[in-house]
C-alpha positions as CSV (number, residue, x, y, z in Angstrom):
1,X,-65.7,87.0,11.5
2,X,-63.9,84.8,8.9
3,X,-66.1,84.1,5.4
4,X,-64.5,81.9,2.5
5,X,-66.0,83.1,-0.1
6,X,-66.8,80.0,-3.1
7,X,-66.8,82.5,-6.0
8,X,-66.1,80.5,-9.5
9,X,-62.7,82.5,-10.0
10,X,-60.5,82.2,-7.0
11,X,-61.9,81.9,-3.6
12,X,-61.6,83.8,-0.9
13,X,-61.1,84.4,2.8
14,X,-62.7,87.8,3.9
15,X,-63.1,89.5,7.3
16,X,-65.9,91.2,8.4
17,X,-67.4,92.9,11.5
18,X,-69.4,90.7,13.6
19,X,-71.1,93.3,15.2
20,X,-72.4,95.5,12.3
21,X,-72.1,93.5,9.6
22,X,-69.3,95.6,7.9
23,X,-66.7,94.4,5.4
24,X,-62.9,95.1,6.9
25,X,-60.5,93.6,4.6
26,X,-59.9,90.8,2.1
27,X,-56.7,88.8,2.2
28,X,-54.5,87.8,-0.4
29,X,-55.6,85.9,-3.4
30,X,-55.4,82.1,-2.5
31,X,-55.1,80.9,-5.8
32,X,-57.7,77.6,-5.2
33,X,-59.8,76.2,-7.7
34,X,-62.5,75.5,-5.2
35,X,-62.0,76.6,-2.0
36,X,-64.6,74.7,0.2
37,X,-63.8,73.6,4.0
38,X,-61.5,75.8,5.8
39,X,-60.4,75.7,10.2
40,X,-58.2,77.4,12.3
41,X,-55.2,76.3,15.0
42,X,-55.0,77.9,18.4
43,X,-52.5,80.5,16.7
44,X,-54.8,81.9,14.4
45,X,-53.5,80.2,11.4
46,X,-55.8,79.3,9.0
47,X,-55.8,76.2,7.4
48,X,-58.3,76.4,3.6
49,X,-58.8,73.1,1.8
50,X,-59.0,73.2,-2.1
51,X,-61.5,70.8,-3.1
52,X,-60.3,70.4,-6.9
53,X,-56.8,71.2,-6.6
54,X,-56.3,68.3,-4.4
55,X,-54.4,71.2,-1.5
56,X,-54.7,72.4,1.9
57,X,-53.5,76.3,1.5
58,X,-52.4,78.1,5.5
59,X,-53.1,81.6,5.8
60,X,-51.6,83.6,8.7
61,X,-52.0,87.3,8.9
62,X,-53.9,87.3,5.9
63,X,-51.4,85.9,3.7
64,X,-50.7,82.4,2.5
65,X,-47.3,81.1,3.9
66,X,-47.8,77.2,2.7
67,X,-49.4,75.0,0.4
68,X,-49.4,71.5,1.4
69,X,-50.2,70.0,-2.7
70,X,-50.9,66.6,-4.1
71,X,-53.1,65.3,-1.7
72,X,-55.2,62.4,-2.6
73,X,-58.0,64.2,-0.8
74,X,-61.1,66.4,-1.8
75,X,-61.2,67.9,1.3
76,X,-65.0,69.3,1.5
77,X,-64.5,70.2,5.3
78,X,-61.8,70.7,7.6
79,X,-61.8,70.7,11.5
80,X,-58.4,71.4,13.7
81,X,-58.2,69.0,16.3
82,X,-56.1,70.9,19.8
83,X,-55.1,67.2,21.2
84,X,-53.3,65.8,18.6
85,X,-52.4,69.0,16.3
86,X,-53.9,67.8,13.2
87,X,-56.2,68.7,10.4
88,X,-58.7,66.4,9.5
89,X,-60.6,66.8,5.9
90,X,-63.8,65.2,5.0
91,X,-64.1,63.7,1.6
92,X,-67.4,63.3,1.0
93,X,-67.2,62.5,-3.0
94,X,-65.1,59.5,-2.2
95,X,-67.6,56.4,-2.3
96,X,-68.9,56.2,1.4
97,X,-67.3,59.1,2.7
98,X,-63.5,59.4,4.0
99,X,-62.0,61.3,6.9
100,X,-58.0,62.4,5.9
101,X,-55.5,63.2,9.0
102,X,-53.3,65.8,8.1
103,X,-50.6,66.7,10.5
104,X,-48.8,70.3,10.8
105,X,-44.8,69.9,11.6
106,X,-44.5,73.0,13.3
């Protein structure tokens, strides 16, 4: 099981045991100001949007390999949609609500 953790000083992804309730491991520090909505593709990539920083940070294996920056998104949630292979954030501080589509060049 997969927990982002909204501490004030750097969020973070943790894994723990879904069985027993045991902590296994903590990955790499993500460097978000506000980590909030976070989704994963069918390879186990993890996609963590940054609700302050205006980013959507991918993590795979535990370790951040992109940050997609300047987006004029607060991305509050995130779902991965399989048929088109794209992101979608939920901005829910913008006035009546938005829904961003971010796609993943793979």
């Amino acid at each position: 099981m997969i927990v982002l953790d909204r501490r004030d000083s750097d969020p973070r992804l943790s894994v723990w045991d879904p069985k027993t309730g045991k902590f296994i491991e903590e990955w790499e520090p993500l460097h978000l100001t506000m980590g909030s909505g976070f989704t994963m593709d069918d390879s186990d990539t993890f996609y963590v949007g940054d609700t302050n920083g205006h980013q959507l940070i991918t993590v795979k294996d535990g370790k951040v390999i992109d940050r997609i920056g300047e987006l004029q998104v607060e991305g509050h949630q995130a779902t991965w949609d399989s048929g088109d292979r794209a992101i979608y954030l939920a901005d829910t501080g913008a006035e009546g609500g938005m829904i961003w589509k971010v796609v993943i060049k793979k």
